[in-house]
N, C-alpha and C positions, 0 to 999 in steps of 0.2 A: 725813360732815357732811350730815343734811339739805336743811340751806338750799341746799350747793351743787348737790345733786340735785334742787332744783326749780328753781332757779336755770337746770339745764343743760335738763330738763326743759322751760323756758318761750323756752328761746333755742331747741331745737328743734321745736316749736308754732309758732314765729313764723318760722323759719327756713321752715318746711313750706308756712305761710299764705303765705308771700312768692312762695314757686316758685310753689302753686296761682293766686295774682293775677297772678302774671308774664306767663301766656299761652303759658309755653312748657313742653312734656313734660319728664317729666325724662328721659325716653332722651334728647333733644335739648341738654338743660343737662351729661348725659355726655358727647355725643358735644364737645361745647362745652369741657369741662373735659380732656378727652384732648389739647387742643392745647396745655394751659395747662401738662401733666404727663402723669404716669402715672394720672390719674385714678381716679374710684371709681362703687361703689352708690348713687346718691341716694336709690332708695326705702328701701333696706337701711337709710340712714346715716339718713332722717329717719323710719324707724321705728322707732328706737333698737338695730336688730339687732347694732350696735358704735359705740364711744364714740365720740363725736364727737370730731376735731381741732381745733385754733383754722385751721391749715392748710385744713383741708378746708371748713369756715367760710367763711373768707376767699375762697378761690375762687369758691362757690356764689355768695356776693355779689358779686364781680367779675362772674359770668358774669351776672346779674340787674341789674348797675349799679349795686349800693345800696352806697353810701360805709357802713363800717362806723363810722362814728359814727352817720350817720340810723339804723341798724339797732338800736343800742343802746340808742340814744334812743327807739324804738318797744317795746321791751322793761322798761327801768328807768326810775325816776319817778327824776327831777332831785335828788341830794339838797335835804337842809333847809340841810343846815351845809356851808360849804366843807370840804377835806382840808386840814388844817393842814399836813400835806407837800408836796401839790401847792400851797400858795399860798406859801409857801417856795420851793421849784425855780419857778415861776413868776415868783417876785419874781428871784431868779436871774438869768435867762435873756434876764425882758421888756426890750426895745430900745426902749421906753418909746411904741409904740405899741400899742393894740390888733390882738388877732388877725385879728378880721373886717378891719382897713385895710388889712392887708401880703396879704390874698387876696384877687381879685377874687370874686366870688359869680358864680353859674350868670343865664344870658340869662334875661332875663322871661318867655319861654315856656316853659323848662324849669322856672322856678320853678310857672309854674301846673300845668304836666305835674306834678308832683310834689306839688302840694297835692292835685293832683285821686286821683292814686294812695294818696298819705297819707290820705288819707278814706275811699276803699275801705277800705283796708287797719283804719282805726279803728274800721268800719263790722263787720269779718270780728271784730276781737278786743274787741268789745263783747258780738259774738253767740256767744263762744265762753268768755265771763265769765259772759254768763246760764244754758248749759247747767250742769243741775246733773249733779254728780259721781257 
C-alpha cells in the first residue's frame, strides 16, 4: 500500500523532527530507552534502516514526553467527517459527560511550555513542506 508507506514515512520525519527539537542525543534517548526495555538503534530506526514498531514508537515518545495523541495530531489533519464506528462505541461507553471533564488538563505553565514547543515544532514542518523533493 502506498499511502501506508508515506503514512509511515511521515510518522518517521516527525518522529526524527521531535528527537532533533528535544535537546537530547539520541545515544542519550538509548541510553534512556535501555531502562524502559531491551532497547534499540534510534539512528538506525529513524533512518529507516528497519521498520519501525508501534512499540518502539511508543517509547521514543515516552522518553521525549510527548503523549501520543499530541504526536498524531502533529502528523494527521483532523478528519472532515466523524468514524461512524468510533461515534457508535463512543455513544456506548459515554457516562454522559465529556472527555476533557473526567481529566484534568496539564498546569498553565506546562500548557504554555508546550505551545511554545508546538510552534517550534510547526515552525521545523512548514520548512520541511517547502523543500522541494
Amino acid at each position: 500500500m502506498a499511502g501506508s508507506k508515506a503514512d509511515i514515512a511521515r510518522i518517521r520525519e516527525a518522529l526524527d523532527q521531535l528527537v532533533d527539537l528535544s535537546g537530547l542525543s539520541r545515544r542519550e534517548i538509548e541510553r534512556r530507552l535501555k531502562h524502559l526495555g531491551p532497547g534499540f538503534n534510534v539512528s538506525r530506526l529513524l533512518a529507516g534502516r528497519f521498520e519501525i514498531k508501534l512499540r518502539q514508537m511508543l517509547e521514543v515518545l515516552r522518553v521525549l514526553e510527548v503523549h501520543p495523541v499530541e504526536f498524531f495530531r502533529l502528523v494527521f489533519k483532523e478528519p472532515q467527517a466523524r468514524s461512524p464506528l468510533l461515534a457508535r462505541v463512543e455513544a456506548l461507553f459515554a457516562s454522559g459527560k465529556p472527555l476533557a471533564q473526567r481529566h484534568p488538563g496539564p498546569a498553565e505553565r506546562d500548557l504554555d511550555e508546550l505551545r511554545r514547543r508546538l510552534e517550534a515544532m510547526e515552525k521545523r514542518f512548514e520548512q520541511l513542506r517547502v523543500k522541494p523533493r
